[in-house]
C-alpha positions in Angstrom: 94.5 128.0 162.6 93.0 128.6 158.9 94.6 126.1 155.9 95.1 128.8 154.1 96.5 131.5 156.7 100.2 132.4 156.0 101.4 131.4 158.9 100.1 127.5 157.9 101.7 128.0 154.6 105.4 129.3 156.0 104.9 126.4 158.6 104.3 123.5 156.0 106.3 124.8 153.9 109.3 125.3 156.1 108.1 121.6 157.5 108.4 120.5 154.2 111.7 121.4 153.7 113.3 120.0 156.9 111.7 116.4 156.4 112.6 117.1 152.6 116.6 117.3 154.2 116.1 115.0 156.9 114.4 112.0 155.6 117.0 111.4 152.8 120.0 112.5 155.5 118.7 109.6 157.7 118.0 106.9 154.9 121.5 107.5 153.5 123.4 107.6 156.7 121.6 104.5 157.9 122.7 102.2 154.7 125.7 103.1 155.0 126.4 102.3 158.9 124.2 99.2 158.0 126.7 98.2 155.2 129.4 99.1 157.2 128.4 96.6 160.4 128.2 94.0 158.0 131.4 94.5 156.6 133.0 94.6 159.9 131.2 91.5 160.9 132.7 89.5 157.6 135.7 91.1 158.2 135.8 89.8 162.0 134.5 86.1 160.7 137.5 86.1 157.4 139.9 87.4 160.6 138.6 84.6 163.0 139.0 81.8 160.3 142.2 83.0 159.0 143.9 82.7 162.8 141.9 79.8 163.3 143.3 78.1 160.0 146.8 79.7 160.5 147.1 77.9 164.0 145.6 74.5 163.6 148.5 72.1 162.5 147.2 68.6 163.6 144.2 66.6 164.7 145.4 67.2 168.4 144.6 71.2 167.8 140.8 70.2 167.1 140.5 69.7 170.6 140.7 73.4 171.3 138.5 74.8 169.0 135.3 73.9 171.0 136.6 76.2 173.9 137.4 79.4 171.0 134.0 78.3 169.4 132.4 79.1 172.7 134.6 81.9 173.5 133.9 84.0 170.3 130.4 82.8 170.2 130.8 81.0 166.6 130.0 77.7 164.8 133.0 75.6 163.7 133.5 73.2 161.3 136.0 71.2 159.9 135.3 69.5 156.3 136.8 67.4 153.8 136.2 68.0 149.6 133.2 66.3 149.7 131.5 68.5 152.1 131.6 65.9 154.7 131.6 67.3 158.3 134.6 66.0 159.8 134.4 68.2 163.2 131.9 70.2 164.6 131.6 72.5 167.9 128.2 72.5 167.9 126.6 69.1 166.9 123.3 70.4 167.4 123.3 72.9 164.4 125.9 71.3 162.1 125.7 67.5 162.4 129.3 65.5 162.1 129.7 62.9 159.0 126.9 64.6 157.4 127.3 66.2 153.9 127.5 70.3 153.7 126.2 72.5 150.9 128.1 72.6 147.4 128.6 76.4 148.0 130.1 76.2 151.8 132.3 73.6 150.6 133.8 76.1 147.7 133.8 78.4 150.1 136.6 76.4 152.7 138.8 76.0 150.0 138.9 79.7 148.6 141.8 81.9 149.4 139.5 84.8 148.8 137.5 86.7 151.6 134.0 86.4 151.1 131.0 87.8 152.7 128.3 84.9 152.5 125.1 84.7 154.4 124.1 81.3 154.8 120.6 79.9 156.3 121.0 76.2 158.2 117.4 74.4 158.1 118.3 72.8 160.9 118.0 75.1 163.5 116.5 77.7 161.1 119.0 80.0 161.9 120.7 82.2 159.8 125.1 82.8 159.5 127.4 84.6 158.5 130.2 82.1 156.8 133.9 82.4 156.4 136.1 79.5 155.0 139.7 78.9 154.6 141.7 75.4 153.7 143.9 74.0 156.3 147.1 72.5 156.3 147.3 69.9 158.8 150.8 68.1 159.1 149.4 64.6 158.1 148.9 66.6 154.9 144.8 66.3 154.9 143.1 68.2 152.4 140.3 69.9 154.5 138.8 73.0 155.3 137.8 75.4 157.8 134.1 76.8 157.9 133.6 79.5 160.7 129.7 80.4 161.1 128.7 83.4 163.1 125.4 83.8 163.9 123.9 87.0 161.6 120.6 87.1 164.8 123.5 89.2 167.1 125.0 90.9 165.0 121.4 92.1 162.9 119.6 92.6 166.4 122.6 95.2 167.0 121.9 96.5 163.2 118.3 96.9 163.9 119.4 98.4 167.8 121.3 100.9 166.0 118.5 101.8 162.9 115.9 102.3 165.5 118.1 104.9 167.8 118.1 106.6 164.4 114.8 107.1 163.3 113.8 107.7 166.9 116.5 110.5 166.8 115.0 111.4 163.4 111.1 111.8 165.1 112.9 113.9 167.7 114.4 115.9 165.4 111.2 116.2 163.4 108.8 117.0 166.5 112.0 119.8 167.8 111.5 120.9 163.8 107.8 121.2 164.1 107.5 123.5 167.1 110.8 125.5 165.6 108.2 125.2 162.5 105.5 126.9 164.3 107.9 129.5 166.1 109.5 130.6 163.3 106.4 131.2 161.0 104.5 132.9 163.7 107.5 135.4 164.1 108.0 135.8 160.5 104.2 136.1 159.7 103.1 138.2 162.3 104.6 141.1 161.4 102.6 140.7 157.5 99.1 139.7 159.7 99.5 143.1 161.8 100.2 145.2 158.1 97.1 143.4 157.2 94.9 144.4 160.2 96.5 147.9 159.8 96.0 148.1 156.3 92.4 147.0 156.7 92.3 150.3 159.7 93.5 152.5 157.1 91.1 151.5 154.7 88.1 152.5 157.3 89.8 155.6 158.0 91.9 154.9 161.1 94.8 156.9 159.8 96.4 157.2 162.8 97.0 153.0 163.1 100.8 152.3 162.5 102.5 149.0 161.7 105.7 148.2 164.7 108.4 148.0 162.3 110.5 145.3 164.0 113.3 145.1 161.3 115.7 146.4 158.7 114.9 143.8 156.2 112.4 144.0 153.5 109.4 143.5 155.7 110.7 146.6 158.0 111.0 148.4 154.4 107.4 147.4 153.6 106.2 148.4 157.0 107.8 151.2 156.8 105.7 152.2 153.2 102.1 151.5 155.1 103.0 153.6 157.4 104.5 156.1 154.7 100.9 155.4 153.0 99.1 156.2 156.0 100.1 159.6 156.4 100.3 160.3 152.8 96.2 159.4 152.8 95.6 160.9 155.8 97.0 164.0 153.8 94.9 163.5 151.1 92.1 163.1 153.0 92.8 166.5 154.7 93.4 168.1 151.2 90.5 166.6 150.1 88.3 167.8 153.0 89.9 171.4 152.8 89.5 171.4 148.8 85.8 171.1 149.1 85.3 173.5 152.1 87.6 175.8 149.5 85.5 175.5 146.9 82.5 175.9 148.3 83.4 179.0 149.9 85.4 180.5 147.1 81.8 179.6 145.2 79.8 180.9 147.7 81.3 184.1 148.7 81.1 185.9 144.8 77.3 184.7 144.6 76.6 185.6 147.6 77.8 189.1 147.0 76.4 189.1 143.4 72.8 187.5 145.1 73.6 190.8 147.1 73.8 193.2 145.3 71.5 192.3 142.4 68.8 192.5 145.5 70.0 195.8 146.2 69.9 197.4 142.7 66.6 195.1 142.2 64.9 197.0 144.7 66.3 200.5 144.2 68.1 200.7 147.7 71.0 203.0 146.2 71.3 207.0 146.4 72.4 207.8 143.4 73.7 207.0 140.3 77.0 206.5 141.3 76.6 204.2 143.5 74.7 202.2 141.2 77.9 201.8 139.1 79.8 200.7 142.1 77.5 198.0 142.7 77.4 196.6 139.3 81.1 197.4 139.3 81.2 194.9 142.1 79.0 192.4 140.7 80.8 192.6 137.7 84.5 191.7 139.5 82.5 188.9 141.5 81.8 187.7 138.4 84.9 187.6 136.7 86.4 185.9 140.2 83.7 183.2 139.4 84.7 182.7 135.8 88.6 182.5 137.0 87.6 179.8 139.7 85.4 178.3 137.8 88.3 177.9 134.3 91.2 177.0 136.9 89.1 174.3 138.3 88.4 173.0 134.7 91.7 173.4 134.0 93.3 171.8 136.6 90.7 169.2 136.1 92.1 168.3 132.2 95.6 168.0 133.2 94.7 165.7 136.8 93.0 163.2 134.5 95.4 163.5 131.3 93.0 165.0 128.9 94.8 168.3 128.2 96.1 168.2 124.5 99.2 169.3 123.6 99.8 171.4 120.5 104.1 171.2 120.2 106.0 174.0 117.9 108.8 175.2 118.2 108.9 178.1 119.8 111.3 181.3 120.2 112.1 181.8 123.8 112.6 185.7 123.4 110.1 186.5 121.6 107.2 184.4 124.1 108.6 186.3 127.3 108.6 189.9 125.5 105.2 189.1 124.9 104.3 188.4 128.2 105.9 191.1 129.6 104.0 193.5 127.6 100.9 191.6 128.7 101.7 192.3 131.9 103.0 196.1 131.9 99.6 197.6 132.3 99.2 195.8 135.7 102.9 196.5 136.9 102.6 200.4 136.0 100.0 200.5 138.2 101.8 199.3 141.4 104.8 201.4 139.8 106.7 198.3 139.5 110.0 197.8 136.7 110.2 195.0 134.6 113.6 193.7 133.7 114.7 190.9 131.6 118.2 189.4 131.0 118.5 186.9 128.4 121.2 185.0 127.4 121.1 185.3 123.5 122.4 181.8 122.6 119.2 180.5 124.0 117.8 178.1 121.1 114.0 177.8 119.8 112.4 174.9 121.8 110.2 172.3 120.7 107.0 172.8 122.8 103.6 174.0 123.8 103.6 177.8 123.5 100.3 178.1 125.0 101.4 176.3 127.6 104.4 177.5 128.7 102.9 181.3 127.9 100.1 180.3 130.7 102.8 179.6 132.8 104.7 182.8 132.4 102.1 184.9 133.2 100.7 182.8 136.3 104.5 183.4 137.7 104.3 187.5 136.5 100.6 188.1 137.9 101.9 186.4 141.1 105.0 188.4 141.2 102.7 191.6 140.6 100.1 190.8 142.6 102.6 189.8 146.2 105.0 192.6 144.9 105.4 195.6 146.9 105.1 199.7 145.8 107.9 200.2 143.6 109.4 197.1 143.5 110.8 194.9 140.3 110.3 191.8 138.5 113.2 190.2 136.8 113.2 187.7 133.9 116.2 185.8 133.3 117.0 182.8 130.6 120.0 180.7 130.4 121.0 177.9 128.7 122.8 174.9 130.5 122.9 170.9 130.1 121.1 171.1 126.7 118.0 173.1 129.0 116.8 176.4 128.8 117.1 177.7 132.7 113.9 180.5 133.3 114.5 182.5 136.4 111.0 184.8 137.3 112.6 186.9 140.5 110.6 189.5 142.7 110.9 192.0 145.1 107.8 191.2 147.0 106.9 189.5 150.5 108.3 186.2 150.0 107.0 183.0 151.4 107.2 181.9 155.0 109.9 179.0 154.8 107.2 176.8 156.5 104.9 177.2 153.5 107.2 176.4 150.9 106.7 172.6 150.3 103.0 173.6 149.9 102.6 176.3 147.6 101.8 174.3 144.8 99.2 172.3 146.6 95.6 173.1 145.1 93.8 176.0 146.9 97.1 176.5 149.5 97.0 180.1 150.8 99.9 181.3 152.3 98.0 184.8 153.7 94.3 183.6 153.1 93.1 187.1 154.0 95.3 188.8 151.5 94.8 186.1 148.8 91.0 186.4 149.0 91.1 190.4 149.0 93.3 190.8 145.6 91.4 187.7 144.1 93.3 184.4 143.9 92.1 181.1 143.9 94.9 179.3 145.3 94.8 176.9 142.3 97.3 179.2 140.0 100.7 177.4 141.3 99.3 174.2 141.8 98.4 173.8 138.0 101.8 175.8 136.9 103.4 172.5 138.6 101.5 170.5 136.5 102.0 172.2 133.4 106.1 172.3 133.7 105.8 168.7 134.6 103.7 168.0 131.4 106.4 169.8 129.4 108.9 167.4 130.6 110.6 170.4 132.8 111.1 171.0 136.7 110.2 173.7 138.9 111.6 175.0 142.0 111.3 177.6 144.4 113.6 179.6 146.8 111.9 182.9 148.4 112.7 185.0 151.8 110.3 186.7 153.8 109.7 190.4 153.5 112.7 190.1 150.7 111.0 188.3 147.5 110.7 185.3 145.6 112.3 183.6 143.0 111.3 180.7 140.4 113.4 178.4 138.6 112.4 176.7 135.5 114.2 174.1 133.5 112.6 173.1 130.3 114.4 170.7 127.5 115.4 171.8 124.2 112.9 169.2 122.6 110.2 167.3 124.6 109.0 165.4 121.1 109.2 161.6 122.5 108.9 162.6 126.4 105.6 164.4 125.1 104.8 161.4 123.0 105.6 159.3 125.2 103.5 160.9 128.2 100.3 161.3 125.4 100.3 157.8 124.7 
């Protein structure tokens, strides 16, 4: 495993965490059972000398406290104010007539309980001491001393501690292979978007990542595979744009190369066929020059380096002039231009230019797909502070299958038709761009064999979108 894979890093950190929790949990819960025991035990030794002190009433009684010595496993000791041992149940540890410590001898006569810890050199052993006075019926002054040794009661401490921290390794080791497991199944789903995103990057399209959840990793797997396709779409478009352009470039020289040769070596009749070839030349030219300007064009707004030149601008007036632009080409398919215009419509703040070249991309297409006869329809409304453009036809409509791609650069719905009446397929794709420049939307609904229609919503005033979008 690498230091510095993700799966080492979840794992430690996760680790990190649970000995983070643990460790303190542990340390805490054994000072306070370790406090406890002792307070039990001095509570036990006050409790043994009380009774002890509470039963003795004469000499006689002394008798008996070798056998309870033995029984509860304590020291006894009976002392006078000096400190001088007057009894003992074990002679071996606590010598009798011999003088006791200043502090075990204040400690017999309290009325307090105490929790003192008390270390005899003789034995080397260490107790746990608990005094109270007597009252014998001879009226002696003494005391009681009731020593327990602290080895038991500590070994049981220490017993006790260790069952802990052995529990605590457990719990630790069970931690570190839940460690493991858990940061393997939470990193592998990131280490298979890595080997797919690395796929993708060589090309391998086609690799998807398993999405395996509805969280935010499922969401992220869900955009590489999203990213995939949307590449592998691009790289399509990409591949067809150049085979596009090269034919589109190649097919008007090849006919001007053609017929050049032709007239170059005098292989016409007469002179009228002469004119038709130069006729030709001359229309393969012009296709060239429109290619060639749409490509340019297109080019400028892809890469943000068309400059906008904002007036305002009088709605009416900008489509009457298109449609006089235009009347030349409709008479000669016979077809009627219409307009209806709401006449509340406002002056706009905008490219003219721009929004003209969009008109008549949308007027030449409905002439040029429009049938014998037919009509074109203009119509402008006003709504939600927008100016609402409507360019409706009578022509042959779209397949509902094309429709999300018509404004894709050199899409063809009827390659065939489009290369015999002379488009480039790059007219719609940079009418898209323009709106969108303008701040506006575009949309399209058409029918097949019915017609087409385009809407167009453009704001009011596009001065700090525009800005904005400049900048």
């Amino acid at each position: 495993m690498k230091w510095n894979s993700i799966v080492f890093k979840l794992g430690a950190t996760i680790f990190i965490i649970l000995i983070s929790v643990l460790l303190p949990l542990i340390y805490t819960i054994d000072r306070l059972f370790y406090k406890s025991y002792l307070s039990e035990a001095h509570y036990q030794i006050n409790q043994l000398a009380a009774q002890y002190s509470n039963s003795l009433s004469s000499r006689e009684d002394l008798d008996s406290l070798q056998a309870v010595a033995n029984l509860t496993k304590t020291e006894i000791c009976i002392i006078d104010r000096e400190g001088k041992i007057l009894f003992t149940s074990n002679d071996e540890a606590f010598h009798q007539d011999t003088q006791i410590e200043r502090e075990l001898v204040e400690e017999a006569y309290s009325k307090k309980d105490t929790q003192i810890e008390y270390h005899n050199t003789t034995n080397n052993l260490n107790y746990f001491v608990s005094g109270k006075p007597l009252y014998l019926s001879n009226q002696e002054d003494v005391g009681l001393l009731v020593f327990s040794n602290a080895k038991h009661i500590k070994k049981s401490v220490h017993d006790i501690e260790l069952l802990l921290w052995v529990t605590m390794i457990g719990a630790l080791c069970m931690a570190l292979g839940f460690t493991y497991i858990a940061s393997k199944k939470l990193a592998s789903p990131l280490l298979q978007m890595e080997k797919v995103t690395r796929d993708v990057a060589k090309g391998k399209f086609y690799k998807k990542v398993t999405i395996s959840s509805n969280d935010e990793v499922g969401s992220l797997a869900t955009a590489i595979n999203d990213l995939g396709q949307e590449l592998e779409r691009y790289r399509n478009r990409q591949t067809e744009f150049f085979a596009n352009i090269s034919h589109d470039l190649r097919t008007p020289i090849s006919y001007i190369k053609g017929y050049i040769q032709v007239l170059q070596d005098e292989l016409y009749k007469d002179e009228k066929e002469k004119d038709l070839y130069l006729s030709i030349i001359l229309d393969e030219a012009n296709q060239l020059n429109v290619l060639i300007t749409d490509l340019f064009e297109l080019s400028k707004i892809e890469s943000g380096q068309l400059d906008l030149q904002l007036n305002w601008i009088n709605v009416h007036e900008l489509i009457e002039s298109c449609l006089i632009k235009v009347a030349l080409k409709a008479k000669e398919k016979e077809i009627l231009l219409q307009k209806e215009l709401d006449t509340n419509i406002p002056f706009i703040f905008s490219d003219g230019a721009r929004l003209e070249q969009i008109l008549m991309n949308l007027l030449e297409n409905a002439i040029r797909y429009n049938k014998l006869n037919g009509h074109i329809k203009v119509k402008g409304v006003v709504e939600k502070k927008k100016v609402h453009l409507l360019i409706e036809d009578t022509g042959v409509g779209i397949p509902e299958e094309d429709l999300p791609y018509i404004f894709e650069r050199f899409y063809k719905v009827d390659k065939s038709r489009s290369n015999r009446i002379g488009s480039t397929g790059l007219g719609l794709s940079i009418v898209k761009h323009l709106v969108l420049l303008l701040e506006g939307e575009i949309k399209v609904k058409s029918t097949l064999h019915k017609g087409t229609t385009f809407y167009i919503a453009l704001p009011f005033n596009i001065r700090e979108g525009i800005k904005d979008k400049v900048l």
